[in-house]
Backbone as numpy.savetxt, mean C-alpha at the origin, in Angstrom:
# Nx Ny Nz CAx CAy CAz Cx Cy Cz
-22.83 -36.58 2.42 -21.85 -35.54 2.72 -20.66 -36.15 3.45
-19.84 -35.71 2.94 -18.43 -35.98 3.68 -18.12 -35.76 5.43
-17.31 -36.03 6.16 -17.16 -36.00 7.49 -16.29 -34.52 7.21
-16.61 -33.81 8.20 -15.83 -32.24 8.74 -14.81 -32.81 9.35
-13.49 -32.31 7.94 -12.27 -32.51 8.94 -11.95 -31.26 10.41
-11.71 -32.03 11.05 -11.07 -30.87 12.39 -9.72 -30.48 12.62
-9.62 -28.73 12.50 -7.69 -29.29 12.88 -7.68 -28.48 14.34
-6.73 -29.38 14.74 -6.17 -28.61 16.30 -4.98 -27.55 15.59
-5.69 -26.75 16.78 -4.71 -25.36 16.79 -2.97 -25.53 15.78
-2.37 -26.50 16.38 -0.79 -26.84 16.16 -0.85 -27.00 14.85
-1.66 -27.75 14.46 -1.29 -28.34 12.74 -1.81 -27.02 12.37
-2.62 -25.69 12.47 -2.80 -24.87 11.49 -1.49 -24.15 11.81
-1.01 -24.04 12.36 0.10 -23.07 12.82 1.42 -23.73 12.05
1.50 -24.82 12.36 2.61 -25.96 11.57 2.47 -25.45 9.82
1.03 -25.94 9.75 0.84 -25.96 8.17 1.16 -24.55 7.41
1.11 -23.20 8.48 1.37 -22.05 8.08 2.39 -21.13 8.69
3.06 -22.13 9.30 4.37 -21.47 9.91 3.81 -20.27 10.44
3.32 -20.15 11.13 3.12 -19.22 12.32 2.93 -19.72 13.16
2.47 -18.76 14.60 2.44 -19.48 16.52 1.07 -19.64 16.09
0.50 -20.96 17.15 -0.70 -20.92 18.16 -1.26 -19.14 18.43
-0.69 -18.81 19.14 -0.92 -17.33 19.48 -0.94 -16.51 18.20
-0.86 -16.66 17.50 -1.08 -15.55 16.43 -2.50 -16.39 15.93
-3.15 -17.31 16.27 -4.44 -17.79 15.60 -5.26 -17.55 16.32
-4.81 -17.19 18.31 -5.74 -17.02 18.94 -6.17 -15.16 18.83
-4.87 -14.47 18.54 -5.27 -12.77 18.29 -6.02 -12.82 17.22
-5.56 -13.60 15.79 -6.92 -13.34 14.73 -8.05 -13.63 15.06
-8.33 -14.76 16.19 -9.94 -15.31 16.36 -10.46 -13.56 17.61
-9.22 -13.38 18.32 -10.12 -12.29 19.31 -10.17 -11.18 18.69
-9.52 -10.85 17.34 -9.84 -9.74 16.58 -10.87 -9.40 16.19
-11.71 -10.79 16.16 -13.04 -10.70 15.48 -13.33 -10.98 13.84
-11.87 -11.67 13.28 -11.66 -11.56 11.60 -11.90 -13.16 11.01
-12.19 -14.14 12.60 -11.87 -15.39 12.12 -13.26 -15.92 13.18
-14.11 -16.88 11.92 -15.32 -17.20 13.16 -14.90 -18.04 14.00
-15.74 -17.40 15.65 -15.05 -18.12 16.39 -15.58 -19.89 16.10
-14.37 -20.30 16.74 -14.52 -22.14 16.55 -15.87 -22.42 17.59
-16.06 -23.68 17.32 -16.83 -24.48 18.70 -15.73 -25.15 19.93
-16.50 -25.72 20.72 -15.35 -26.37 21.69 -15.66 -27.56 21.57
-14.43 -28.53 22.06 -14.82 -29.82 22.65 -15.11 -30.12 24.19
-15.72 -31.09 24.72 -16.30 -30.76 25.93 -14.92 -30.38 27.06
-14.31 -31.06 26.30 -12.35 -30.01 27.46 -12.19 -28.66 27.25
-12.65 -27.95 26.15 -12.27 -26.58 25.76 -11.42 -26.45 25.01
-10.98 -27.10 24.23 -10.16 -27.15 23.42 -10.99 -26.79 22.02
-10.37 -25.77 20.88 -10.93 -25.30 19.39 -10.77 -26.53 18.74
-12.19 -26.12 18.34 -12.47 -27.52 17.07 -12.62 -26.51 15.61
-11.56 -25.99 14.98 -11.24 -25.66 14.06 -11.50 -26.46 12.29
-12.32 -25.80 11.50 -12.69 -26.44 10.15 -11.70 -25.92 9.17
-12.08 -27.00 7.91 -11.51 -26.11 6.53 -11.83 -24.59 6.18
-12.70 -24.29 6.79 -13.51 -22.85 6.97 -12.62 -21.81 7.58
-12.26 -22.13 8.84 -11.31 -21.67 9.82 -9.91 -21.80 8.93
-9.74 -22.65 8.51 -8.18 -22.66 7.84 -8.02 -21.96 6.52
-9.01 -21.67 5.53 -9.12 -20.48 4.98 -9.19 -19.50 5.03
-9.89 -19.03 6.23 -9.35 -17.50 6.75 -7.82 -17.27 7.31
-7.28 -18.56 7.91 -6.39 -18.20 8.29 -5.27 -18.15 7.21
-5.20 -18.84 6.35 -4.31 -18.65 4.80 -4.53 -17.70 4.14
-5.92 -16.91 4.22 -6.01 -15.72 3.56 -5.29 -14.59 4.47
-5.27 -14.82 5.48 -5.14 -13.48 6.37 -3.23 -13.40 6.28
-2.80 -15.09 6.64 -1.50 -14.82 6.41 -1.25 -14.69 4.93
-1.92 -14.90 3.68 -1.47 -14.57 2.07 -1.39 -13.17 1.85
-2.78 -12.31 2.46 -2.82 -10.88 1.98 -2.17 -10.12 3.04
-1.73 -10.23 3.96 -1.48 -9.42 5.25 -0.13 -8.24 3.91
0.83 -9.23 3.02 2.10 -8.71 2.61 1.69 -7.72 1.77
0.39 -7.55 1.17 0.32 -7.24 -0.38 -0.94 -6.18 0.12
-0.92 -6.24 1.14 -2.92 -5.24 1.78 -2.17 -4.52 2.91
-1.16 -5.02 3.39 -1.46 -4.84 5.18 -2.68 -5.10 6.15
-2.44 -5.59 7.50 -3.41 -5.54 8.47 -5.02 -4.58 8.70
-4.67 -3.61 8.02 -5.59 -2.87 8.37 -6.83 -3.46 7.56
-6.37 -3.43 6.31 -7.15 -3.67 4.97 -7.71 -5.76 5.36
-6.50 -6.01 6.12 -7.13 -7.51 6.19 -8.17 -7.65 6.90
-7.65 -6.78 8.37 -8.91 -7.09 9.13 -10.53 -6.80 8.74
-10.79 -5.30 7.96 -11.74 -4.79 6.91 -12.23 -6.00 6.35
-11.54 -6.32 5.70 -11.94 -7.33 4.38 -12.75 -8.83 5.36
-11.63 -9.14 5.73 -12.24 -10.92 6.76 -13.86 -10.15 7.71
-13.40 -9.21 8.17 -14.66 -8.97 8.62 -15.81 -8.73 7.87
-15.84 -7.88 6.58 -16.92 -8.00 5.78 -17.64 -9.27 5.29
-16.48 -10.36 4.88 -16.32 -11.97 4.73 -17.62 -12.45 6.01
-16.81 -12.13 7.16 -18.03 -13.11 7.83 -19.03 -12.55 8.35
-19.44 -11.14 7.89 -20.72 -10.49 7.74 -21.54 -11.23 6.51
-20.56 -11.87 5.67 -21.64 -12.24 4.50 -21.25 -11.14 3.35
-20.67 -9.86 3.05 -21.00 -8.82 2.62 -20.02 -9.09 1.50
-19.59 -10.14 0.82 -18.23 -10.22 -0.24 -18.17 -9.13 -1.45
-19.32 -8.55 -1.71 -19.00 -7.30 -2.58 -18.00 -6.14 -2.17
-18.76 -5.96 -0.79 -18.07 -4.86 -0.05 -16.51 -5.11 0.43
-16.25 -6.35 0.37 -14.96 -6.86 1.01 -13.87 -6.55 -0.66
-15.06 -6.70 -1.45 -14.42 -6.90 -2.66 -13.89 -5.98 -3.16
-14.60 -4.73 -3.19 -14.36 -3.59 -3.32 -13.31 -3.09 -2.60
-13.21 -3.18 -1.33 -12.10 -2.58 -0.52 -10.88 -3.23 -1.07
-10.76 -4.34 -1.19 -9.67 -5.14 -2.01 -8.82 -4.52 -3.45
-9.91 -4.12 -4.10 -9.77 -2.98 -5.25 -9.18 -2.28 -5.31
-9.51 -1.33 -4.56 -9.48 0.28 -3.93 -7.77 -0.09 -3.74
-7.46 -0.71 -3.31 -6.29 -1.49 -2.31 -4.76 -1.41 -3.59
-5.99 -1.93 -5.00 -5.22 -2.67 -5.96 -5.11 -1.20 -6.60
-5.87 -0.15 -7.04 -6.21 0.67 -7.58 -5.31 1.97 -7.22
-4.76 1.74 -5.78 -3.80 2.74 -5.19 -2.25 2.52 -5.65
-2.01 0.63 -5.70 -0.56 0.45 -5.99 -0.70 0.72 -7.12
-1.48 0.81 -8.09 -1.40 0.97 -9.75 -1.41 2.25 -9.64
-1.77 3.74 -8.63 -1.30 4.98 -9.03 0.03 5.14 -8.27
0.35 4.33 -7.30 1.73 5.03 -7.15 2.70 4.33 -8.04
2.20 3.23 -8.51 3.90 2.69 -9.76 3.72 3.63 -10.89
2.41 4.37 -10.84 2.47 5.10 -12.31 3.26 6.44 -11.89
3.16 6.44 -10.71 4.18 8.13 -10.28 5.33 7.99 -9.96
6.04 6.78 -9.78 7.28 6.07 -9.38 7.29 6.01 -11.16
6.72 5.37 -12.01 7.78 5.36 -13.43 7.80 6.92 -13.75
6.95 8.19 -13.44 7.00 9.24 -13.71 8.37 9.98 -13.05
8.54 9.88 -11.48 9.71 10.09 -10.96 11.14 9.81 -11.63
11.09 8.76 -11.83 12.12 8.09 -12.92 12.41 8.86 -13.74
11.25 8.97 -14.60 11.22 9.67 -15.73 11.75 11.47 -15.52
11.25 11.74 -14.42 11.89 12.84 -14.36 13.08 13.10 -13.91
13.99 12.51 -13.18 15.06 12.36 -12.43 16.58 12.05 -13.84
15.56 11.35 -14.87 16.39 11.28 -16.12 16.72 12.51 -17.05
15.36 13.15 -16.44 15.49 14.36 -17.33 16.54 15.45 -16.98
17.30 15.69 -17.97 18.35 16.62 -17.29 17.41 18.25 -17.74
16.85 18.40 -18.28 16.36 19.59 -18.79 14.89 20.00 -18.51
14.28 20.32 -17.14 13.32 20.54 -16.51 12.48 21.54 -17.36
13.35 22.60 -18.30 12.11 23.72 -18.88 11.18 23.17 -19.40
10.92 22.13 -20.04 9.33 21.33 -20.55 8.70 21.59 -19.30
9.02 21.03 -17.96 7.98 21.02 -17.28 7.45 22.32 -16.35
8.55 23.04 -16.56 8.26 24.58 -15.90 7.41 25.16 -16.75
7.51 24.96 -18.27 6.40 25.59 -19.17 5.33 24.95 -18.87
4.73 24.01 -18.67 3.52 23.10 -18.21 2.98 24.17 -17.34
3.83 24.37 -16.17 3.14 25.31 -15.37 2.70 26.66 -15.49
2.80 26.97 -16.91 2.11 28.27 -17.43 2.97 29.10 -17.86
3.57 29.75 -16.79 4.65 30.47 -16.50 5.96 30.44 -15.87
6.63 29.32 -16.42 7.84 29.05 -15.72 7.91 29.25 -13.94
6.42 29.51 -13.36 6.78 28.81 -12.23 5.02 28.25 -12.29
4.88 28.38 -11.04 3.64 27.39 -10.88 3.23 27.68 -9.73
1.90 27.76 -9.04 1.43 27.26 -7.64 1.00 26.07 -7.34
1.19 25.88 -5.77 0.85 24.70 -5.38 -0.35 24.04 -5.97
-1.30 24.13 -6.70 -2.21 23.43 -6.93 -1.69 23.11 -8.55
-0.99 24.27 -8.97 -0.80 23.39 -10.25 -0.18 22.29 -10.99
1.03 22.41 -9.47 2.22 20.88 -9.09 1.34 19.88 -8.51
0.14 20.29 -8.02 -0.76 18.74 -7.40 -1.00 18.49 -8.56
-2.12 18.95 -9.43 -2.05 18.68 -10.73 -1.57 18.16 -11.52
-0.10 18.44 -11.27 0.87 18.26 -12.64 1.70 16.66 -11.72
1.44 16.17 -10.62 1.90 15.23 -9.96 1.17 14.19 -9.20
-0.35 14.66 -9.38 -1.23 14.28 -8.81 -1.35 13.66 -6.79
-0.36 14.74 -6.31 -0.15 14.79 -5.18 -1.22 15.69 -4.77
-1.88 15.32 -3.47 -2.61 16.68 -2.73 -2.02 17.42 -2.27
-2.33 18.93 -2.57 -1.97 20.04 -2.18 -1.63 20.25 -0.34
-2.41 19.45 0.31 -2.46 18.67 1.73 -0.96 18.20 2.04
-0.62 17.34 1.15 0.63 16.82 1.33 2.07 17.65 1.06
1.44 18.10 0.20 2.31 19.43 -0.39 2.81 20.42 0.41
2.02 20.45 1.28 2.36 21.23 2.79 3.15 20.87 3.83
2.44 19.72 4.23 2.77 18.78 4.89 4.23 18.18 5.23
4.93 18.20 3.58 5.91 17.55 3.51 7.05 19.24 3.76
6.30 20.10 3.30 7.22 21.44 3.46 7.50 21.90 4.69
6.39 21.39 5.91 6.20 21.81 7.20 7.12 20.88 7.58
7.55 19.38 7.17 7.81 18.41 7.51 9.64 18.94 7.28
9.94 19.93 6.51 11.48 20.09 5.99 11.99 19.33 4.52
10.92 18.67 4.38 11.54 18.03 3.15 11.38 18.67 1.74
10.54 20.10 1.44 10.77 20.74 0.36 10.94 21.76 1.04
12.14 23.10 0.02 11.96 24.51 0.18 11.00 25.17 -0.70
10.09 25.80 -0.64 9.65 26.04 -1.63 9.64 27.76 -1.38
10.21 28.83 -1.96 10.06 29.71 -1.79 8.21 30.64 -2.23
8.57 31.84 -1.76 7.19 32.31 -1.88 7.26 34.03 -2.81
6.45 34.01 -3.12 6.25 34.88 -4.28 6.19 36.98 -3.46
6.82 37.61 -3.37 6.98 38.82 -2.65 6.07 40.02 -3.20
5.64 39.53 -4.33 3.85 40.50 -4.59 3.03 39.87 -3.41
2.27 38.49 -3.44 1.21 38.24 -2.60 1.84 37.12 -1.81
2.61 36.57 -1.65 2.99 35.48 -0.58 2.39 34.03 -1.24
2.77 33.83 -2.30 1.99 32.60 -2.90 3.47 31.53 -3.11
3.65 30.62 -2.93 4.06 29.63 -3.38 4.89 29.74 -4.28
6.08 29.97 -4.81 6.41 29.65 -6.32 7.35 28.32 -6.69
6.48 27.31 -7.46 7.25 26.08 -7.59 7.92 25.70 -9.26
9.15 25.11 -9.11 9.22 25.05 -10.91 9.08 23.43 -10.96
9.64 22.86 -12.08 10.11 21.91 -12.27 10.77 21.24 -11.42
11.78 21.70 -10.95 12.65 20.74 -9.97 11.66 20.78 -8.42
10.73 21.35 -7.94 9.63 21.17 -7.01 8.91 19.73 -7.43
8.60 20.48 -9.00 7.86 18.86 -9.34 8.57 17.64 -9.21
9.64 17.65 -9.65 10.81 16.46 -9.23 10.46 16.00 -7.76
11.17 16.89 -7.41 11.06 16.41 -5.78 9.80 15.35 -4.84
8.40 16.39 -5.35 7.09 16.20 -4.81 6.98 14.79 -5.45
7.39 14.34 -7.12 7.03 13.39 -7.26 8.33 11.70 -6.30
9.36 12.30 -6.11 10.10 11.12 -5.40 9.86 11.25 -3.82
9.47 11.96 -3.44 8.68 11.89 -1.94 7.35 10.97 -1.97
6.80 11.50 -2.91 5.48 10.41 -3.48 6.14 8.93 -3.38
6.97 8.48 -4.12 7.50 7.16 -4.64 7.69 6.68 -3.23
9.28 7.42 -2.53 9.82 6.85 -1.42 8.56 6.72 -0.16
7.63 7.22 -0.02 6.79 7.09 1.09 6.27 5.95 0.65
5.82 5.76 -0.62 4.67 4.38 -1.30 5.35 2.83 -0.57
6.78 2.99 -1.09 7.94 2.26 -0.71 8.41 2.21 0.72
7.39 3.29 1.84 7.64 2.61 2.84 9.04 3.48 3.59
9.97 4.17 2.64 11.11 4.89 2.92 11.30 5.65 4.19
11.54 5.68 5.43 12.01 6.62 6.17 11.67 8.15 6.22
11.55 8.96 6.65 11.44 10.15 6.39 12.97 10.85 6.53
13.80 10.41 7.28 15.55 10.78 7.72 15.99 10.06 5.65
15.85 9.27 5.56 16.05 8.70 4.03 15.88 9.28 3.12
14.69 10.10 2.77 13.89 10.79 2.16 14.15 12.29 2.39
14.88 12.86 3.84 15.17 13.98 3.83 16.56 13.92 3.13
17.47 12.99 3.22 18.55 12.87 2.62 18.44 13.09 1.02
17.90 12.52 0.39 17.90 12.25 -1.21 17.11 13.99 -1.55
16.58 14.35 -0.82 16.10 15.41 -0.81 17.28 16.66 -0.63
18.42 16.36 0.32 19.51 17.19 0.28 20.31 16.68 -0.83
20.65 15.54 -1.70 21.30 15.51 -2.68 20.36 15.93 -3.98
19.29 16.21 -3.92 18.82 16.63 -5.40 19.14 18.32 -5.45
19.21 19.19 -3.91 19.08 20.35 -3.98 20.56 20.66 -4.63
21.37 19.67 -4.15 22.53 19.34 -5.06 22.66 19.55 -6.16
22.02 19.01 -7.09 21.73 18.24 -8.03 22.67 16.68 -8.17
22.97 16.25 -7.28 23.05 14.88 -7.24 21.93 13.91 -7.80
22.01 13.57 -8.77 20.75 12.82 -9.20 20.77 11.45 -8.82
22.22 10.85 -9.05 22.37 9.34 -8.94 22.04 8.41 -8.14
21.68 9.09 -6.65 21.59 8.27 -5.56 20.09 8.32 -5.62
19.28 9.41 -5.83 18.34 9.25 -6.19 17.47 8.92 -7.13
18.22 8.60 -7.96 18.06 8.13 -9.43 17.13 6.00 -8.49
18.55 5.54 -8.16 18.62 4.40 -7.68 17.79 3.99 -6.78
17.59 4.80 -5.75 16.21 4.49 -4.95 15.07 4.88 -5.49
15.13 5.46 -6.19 13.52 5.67 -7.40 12.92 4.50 -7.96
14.66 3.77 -8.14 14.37 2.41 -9.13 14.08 1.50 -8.33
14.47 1.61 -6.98 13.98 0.05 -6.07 13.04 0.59 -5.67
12.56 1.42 -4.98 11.08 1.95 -4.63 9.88 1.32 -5.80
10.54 1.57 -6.91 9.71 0.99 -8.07 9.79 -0.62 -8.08
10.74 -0.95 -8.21 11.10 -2.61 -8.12 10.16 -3.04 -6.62
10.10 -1.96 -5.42 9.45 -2.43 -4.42 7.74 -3.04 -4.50
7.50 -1.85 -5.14 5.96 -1.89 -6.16 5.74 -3.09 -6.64
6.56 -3.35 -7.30 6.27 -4.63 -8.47 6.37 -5.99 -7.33
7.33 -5.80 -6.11 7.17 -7.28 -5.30 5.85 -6.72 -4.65
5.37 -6.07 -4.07 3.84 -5.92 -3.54 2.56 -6.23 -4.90
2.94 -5.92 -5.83 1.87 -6.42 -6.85 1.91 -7.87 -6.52
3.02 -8.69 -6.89 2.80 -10.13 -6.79 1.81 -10.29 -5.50
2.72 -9.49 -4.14 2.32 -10.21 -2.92 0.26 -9.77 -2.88
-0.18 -8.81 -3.84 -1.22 -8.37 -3.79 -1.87 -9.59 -4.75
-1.14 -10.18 -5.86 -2.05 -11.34 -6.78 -2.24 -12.56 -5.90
-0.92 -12.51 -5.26 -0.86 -13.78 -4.38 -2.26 -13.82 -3.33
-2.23 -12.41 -2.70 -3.38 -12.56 -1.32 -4.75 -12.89 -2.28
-5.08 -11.76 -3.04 -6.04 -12.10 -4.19 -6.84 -13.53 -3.73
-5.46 -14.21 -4.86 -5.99 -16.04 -5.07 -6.51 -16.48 -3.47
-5.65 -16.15 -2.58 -5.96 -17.12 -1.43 -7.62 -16.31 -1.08
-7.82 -15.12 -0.97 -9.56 -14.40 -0.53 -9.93 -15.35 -1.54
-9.98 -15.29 -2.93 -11.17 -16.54 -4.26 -11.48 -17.21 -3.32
-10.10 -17.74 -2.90 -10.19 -19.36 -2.07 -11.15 -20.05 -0.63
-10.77 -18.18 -0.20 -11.56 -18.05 1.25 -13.41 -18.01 0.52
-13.40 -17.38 -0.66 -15.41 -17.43 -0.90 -15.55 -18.37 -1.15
-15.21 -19.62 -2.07 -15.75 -20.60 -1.79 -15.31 -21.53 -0.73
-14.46 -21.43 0.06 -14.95 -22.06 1.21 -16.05 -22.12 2.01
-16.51 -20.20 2.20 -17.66 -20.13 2.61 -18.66 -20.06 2.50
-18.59 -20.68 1.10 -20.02 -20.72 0.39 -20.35 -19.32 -0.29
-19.35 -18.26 -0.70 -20.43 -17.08 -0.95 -20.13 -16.94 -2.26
-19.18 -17.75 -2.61 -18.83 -18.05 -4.50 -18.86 -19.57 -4.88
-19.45 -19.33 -5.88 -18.86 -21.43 -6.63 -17.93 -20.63 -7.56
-17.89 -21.48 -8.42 -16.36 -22.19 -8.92 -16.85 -21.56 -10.72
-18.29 -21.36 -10.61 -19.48 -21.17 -12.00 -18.43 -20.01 -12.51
């Protein structure tokens, strides 16, 4: 067997352009096994250790923190299915919001909403039938109305909801711009130019919200490769 290379703290930080201190919060996070010492106290850090730490800085862009810390911790439970899965789940969410971001698009092009007011039965619709028809929760649907960012008037027989087409519009570019990270002051704005019917400005942030998607896919293939990289380091994948 080969000799265990050791790296001091500096060269992993060097080699990954980050601080010292950002290797000592991942080790007290609990996401990175802790090192051994040398009899000074100083971390005697492995190739082991330097794979978590390339994974954690590869996926942090494409997962966020939350999902990293999850994942490295399942890793050094041993549990790589479960880590694997959450990873998924992860991948499985950006693939439904680019599919409601090209839908937004798609509707924002549309100058002629009655297709989708007929969808809703009756040229209008209730809230569950715009979750439906947008695959937004009815939860959010609220949420965002309590929040000021839809009007949605209400029906003066029973007090129900009445939403058309241009609701669906809306619900679906609130969807997009949140995926994308957007502001809520941002998002209330594009929201006062659609009541407009200003489409253009919102037309355009539909399209980078979407273009935003597509740089998080990479940064999600990218983290991907580096976790492969992190199982066989630790032995819980070969190469077979």
């Amino acid at each position: 067997m080969g000799q265990i290379r050791i790296w001091k703290p500096l060269q992993i930080a060097k080699s990954l352009q980050i601080s010292t201190s950002a290797l000592r919060h991942y080790e007290s996070w609990g996401i990175v096994p802790p090192p051994e010492r040398s009899p000074s106290g100083y971390r005697l850090y492995t190739d082991e250790h330097y794979a978590y730490f390339a994974c954690i800085r590869a996926m942090y862009p494409g997962y966020g923190m939350d999902t990293v810390r999850q994942a490295m911790s399942l890793i050094i439970q041993k549990r790589m299915h479960e880590s694997m899965w959450l990873i998924n789940k992860c991948q499985a969410a950006l693939h439904e919001d680019k599919v409601i971001a090209e839908r937004t698009i798609e509707l924002l092009e549309k100058e002629d909403l009655s297709e989708v007011d007929r969808r809703g039965g009756r040229g209008k619709m209730t809230i569950s039938e715009a979750s439906e028809l947008t695959g937004v929760p009815s939860t959010a649907i609220r949420h965002w109305e309590k929040e000021g960012l839809l009007e949605i008037p209400r029906s003066e027989d029973n007090g129900y909801r009445c939403m058309t087409g241009m609701h669906v519009r809306q619900i679906s570019i609130i969807r997009t711009l949140r995926a994308a990270n957007h502001p809520l002051d941002v998002i209330r704005e594009v929201m006062v130019q659609l009541n407009h019917n200003h489409i253009g400005n919102a037309l355009r942030i539909a399209r980078e919200a979407s273009d935003y998607l597509d740089h998080r896919l990479r940064n999600q293939v990218k983290g991907a490769h580096y976790f492969y990289r992190l199982c066989l380091a630790t032995g819980l994948m070969d190469e077979g």
